[in-house]
C-alpha positions in Angstrom: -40.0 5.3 15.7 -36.7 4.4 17.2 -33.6 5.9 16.4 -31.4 3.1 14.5 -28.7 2.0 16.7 -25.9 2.8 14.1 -25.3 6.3 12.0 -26.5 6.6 8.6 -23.7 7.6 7.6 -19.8 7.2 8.9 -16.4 8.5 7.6 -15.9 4.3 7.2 -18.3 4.4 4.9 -18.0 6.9 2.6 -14.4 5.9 2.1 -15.7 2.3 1.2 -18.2 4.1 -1.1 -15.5 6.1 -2.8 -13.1 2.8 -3.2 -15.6 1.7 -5.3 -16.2 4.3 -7.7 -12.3 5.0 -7.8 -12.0 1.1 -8.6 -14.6 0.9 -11.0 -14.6 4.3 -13.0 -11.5 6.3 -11.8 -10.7 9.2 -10.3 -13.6 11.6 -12.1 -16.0 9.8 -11.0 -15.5 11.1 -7.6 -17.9 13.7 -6.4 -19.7 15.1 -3.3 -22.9 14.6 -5.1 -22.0 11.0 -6.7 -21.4 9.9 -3.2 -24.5 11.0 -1.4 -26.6 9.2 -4.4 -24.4 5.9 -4.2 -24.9 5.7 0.0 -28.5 7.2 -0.6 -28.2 10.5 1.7 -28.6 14.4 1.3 -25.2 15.6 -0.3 -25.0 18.1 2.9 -24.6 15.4 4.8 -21.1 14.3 3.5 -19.6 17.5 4.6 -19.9 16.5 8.6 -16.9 14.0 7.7 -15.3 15.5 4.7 -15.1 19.1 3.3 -14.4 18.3 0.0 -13.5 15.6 -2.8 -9.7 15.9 -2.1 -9.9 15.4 1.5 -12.4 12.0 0.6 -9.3 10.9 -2.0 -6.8 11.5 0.9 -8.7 9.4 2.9 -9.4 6.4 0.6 -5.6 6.2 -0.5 -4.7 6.3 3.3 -6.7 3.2 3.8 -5.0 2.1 0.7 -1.9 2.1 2.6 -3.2 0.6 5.3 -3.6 -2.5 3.2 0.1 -2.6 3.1 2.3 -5.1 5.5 4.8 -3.6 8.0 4.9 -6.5 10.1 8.6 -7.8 8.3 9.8 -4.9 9.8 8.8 -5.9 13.5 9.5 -9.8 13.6 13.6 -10.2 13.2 13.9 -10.2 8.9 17.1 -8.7 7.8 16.6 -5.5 6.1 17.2 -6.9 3.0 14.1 -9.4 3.3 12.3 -7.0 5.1 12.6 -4.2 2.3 12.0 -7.4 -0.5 8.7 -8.5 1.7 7.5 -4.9 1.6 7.4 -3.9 -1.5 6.0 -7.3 -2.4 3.0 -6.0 -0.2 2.9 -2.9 -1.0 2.6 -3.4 -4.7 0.1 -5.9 -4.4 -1.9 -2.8 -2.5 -1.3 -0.3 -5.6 -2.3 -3.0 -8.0 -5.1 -3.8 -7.0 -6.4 0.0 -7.0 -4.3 1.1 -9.9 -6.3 4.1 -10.2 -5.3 6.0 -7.2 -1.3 5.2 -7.9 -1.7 9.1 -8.7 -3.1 10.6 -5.3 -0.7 8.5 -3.4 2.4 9.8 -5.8 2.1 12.7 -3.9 3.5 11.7 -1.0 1.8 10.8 2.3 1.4 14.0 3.2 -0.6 14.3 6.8 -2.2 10.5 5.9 -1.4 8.6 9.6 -1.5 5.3 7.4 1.0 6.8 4.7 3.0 8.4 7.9 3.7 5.0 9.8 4.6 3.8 6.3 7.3 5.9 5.6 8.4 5.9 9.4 8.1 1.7 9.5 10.9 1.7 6.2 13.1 4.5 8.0 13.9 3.2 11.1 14.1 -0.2 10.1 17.1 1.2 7.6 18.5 3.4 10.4 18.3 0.3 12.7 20.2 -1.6 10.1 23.1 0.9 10.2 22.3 2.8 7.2 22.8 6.4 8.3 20.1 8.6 8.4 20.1 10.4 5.0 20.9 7.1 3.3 17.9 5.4 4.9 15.6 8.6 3.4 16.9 7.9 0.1 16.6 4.0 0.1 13.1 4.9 1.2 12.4 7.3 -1.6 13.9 4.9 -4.4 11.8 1.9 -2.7 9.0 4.5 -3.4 9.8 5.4 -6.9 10.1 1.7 -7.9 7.4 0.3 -6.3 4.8 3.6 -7.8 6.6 2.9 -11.0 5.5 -0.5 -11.7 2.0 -0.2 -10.5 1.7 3.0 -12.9 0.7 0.8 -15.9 1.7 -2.6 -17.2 4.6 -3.4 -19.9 3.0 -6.4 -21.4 -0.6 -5.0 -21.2 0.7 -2.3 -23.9 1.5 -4.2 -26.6 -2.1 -5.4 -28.7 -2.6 -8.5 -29.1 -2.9 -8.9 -33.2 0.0 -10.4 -34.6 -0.1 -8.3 -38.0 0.5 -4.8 -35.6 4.6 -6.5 -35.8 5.4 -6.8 -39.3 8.9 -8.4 -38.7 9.9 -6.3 -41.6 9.6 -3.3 -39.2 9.7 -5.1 -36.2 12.4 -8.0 -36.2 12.4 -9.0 -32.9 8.7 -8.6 -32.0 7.6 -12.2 -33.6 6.2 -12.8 -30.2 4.8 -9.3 -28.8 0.8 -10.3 -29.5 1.6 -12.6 -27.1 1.9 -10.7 -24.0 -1.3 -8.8 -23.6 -2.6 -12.6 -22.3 0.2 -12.9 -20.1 0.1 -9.7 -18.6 0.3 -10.4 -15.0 2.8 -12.7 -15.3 5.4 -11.1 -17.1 4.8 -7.9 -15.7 5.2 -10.1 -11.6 8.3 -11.2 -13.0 9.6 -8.0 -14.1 8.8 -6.4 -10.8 10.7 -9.3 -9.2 13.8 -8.9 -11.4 13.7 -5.5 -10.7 13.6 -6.0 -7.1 16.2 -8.5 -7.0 18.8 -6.5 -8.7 18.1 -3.4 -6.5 18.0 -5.0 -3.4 21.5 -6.4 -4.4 22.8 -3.1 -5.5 21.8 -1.7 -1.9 23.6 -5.1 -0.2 26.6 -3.9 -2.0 26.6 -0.7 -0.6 25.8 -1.7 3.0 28.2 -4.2 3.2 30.9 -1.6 2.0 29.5 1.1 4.3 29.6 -1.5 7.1 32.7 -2.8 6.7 31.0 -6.5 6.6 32.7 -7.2 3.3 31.0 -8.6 0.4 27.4 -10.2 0.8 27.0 -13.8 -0.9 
């Protein structure tokens, strides 16, 4: 019989395979054992690309990052847009794998992805004339902000029965059963507001660092 032309198996793959069951059931659900029975292989087998299940999770959130546009940072956008445009992406990324917001809370650690990440948002700051140690921590609070609001949603936690807000207790939440169904919406535009008001803040500070004056 001839040999197949392609690997059984692949680093690609497994990661794809682990997306999945991350996506689908969560974090737990990710095993050494799971994985060989979802890609149909020997569990030995796994360990030729990845010792264990936290070098498998490092992997999938790096391709997670991946996901996330740098390319505002390369064609001529102000830092202002550029920082707006990315977080944009990079939320969208987190969103739509919600369940590995944890593992990639931790910092990108040796993730390449995850590196070139962190090193696109720094030297586009540095290269805006923030100095250095400013640029780290405009990073870091772009970090914290963007993690934050893909941790879970604000309307998605209210239920959406209308008796849970006896207006007795509850005077101003007439209206709360009414966000569960508009979820993605409200919680887009708080991300946005959000956004908005710290990208101002930081224009503030730039343009007093700078000596540009004060941004319109």
């Amino acid at each position: 019989m001839a040999r197949p032309r392609k690997p059984l198996l692949s680093a690609d793959r497994i990661v794809a395979a682990a997306l999945v069951l991350v996506d689908e059931e969560g974090l737990d659900a990710v095993s050494t054992r799971r994985l060989a029975a979802e890609l149909g292989v020997s569990g030995p087998s796994l360990y030729n690309h990845f010792r264990t299940k936290d070098q498998i999770l490092e992997a999938v959130a790096d391709a997670v990052s991946a996901q996330v546009d740098l390319s505002m940072f390369e064609d001529g956008r102000d830092w202002r847009r550029a920082l707006h445009d990315w977080a944009v992406s990079y939320r969208e990324a987190l969103t739509a794998h919600p369940h590995l917001v944890p593992v990639l809370a931790r910092g990108p650690g040796r993730r390449p992805a995850g590196l070139r990440l962190a090193d696109a948002v720094f030297g586009a700051m540095v290269a805006a004339g923030w100095p250095p140690a400013q640029a780290t921590s405009i990073g870091a609070l772009m970090r914290y902000f963007v993690l934050g609001s893909a941790l879970g949603s604000f309307a998605g936690g209210f239920v959406d029965d209308v008796s849970a807000y006896d207006p007795a207790d509850y005077p101003h939440l007439g209206q709360a059963h009414l966000l569960a169904e508009r979820q993605e919406q409200i919680d887009a535009r708080a991300f946005e507001t959000g956004l908005s008001a710290l990208l101002d803040g930081l224009a503030l500070q730039h343009a007093r660092s700078t000596g540009a004056g004060t941004p319109s």
